[in-house]
C-alpha positions in Angstrom: -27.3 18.9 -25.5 -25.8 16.4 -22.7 -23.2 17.5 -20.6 -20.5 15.2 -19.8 -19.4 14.2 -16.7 -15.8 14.8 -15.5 -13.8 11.6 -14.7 -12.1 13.8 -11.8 -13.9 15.9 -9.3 -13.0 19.4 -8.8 -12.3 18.6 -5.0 -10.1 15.3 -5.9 -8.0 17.6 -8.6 -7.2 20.6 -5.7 -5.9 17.9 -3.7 -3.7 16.9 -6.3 -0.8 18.8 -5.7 -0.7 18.1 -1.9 -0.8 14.2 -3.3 2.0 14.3 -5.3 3.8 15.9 -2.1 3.0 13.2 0.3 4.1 10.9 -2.7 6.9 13.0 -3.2 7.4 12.2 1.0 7.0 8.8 0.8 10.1 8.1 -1.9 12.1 10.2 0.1 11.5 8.4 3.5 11.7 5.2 1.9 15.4 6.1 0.2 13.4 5.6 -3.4 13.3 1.9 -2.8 10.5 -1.0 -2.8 9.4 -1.2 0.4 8.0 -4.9 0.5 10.6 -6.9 1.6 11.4 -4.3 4.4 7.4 -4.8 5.6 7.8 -9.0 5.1 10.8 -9.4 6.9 10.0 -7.1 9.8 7.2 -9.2 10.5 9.0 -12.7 10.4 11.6 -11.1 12.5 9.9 -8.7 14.9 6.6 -11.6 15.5 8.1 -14.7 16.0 4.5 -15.8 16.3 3.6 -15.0 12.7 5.6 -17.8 11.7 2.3 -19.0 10.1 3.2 -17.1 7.4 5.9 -19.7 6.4 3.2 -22.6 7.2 0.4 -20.9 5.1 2.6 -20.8 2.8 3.8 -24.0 2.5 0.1 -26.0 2.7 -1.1 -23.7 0.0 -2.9 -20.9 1.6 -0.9 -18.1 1.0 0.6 -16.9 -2.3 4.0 -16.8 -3.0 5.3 -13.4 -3.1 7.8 -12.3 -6.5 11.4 -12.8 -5.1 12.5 -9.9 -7.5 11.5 -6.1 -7.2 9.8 -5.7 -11.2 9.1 -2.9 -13.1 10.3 0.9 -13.2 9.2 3.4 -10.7 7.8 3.5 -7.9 4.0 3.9 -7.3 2.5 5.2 -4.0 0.9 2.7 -2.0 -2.3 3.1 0.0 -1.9 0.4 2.8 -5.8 1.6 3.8 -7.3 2.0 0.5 -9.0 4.8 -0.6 -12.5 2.8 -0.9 -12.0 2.3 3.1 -10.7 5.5 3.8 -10.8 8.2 1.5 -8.4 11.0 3.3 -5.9 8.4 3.3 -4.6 9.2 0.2 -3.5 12.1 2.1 -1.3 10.8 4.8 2.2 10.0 5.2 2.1 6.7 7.1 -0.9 5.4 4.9 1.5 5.4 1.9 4.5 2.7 1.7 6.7 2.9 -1.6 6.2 -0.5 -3.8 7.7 -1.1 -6.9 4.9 -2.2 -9.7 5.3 -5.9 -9.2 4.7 -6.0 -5.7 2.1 -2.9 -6.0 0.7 -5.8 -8.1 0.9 -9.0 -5.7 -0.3 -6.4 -2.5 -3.8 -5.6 -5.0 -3.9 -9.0 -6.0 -3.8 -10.6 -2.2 -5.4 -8.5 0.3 -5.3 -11.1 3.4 -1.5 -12.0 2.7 -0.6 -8.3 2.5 -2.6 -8.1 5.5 -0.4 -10.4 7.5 2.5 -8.2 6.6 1.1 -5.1 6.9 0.9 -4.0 3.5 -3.1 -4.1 4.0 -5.4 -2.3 6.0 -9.4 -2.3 6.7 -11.3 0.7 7.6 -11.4 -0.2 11.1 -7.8 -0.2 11.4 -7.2 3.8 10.6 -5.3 6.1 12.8 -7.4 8.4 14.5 -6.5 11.3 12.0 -8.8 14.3 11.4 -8.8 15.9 7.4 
């Protein structure tokens, strides 16, 4: 007789309820809105220098984003994914409210939502102890 496997550990599903809280956290701070165009316009506006963005943009190099907010609901994004960090799931300023379309184009292109800070890499954590 096999046993099977479960697709969630036992750890992962205590956690669960202090996810949905953070989540729960996040919409609230973020007024229950899309938080993209917030993160891509403080960065042309705050970092003059950045202006690449516009010039990557325009030879080719960096993929339009959608103009529109898409979808309903909001998920819970991790800006320092779980692979790279996996108590990040865990913390407020890891998670930025996107609505699915933009959830999308952030999974889709890493080094553009990178440049806007929608994108992290492991070495770029906080200093935060779980």
């Amino acid at each position: 007789m096999s046993r099977r496997l479960s697709p969630m550990s036992a750890k992962r599903r205590a956690a669960l309820p202090e996810r949905a809280a953070v989540k729960q956290a996040a919409h609230e701070r973020d007024a229950w809105r899309c938080q993209f165009w917030p993160f891509y316009d403080r960065v042309e506006h705050t970092m003059p220098l950045l202006g690449f963005i516009r010039e990557e943009r325009k030879e080719g190099r960096l993929p339009a984003a959608p103009i529109a907010c898409g979808g309903i609901g909001l998920e819970a994004h991790e800006i320092i994914p779980r692979s790279a960090w996996a108590a990040g799931w865990l913390v407020l300023d890891n998670i930025a409210s996107l609505c699915p379309r933009h959830h999308q184009w952030v999974t889709e292109h890493p080094d553009a939502a990178h440049a806007i800070g929608l994108h992290g890499f492991s070495y770029e954590r906080p200093d935060v102890q779980r």
